[in-house]
Steps between C-alpha positions, in 0.01 A plus 500: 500500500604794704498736249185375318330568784657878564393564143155378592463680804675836299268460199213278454259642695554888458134540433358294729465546892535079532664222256565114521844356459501117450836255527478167387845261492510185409821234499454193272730317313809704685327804384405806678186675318398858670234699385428832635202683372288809631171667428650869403468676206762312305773592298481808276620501202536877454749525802871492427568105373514234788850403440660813555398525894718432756263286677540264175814525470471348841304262424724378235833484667354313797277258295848412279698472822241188548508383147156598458250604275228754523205670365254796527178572361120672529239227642269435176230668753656827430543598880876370648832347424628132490815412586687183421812339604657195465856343582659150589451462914896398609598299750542633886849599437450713212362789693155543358320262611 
């Protein structure tokens, strides 16, 4: 979530003197549902691609350290990112709980 954020803070709202970043996480079923999302200008698809960052590369050792999946993409709206992940919520001695 860390980084998500950083990236957020870094990027989204370049153009913009204020923005909106929303969390939402949800556990049901022994699963753990986050949602980060933001009102910035979104991804651009005419920068350098996504995956080679090193704030996704992040992203994607640290969500497989949990077993977990994840997602990014443009709000339909145009203006932000969404960002999904999910994994299986362990028990207390697990260390990520």
């Amino acid at each position: 979530m860390n980084e998500v954020l950083v990236n957020a803070y870094k990027h989204a709202f370049t153009e913009v003197d204020k923005g909106t970043i929303t969390i939402k996480m949800v556990e049901k079923n022994e699963k753990v549902f986050i949602q980060i999302s933001d009102n910035g200008k979104g991804l651009d698809e005419n920068e350098a691609p996504l995956e080679e960052s090193l704030g996704f590369t992040l992203i994607e050792t640290l969500s497989g350290q949990i077993d977990g999946t994840y997602s990014f993409k443009n709000k339909e709206s145009g203006k932000g990112t969404v960002f999904n992940l999910n994994f299986i919520s362990k028990n207390e001695g697990s260390g990520y709980r």
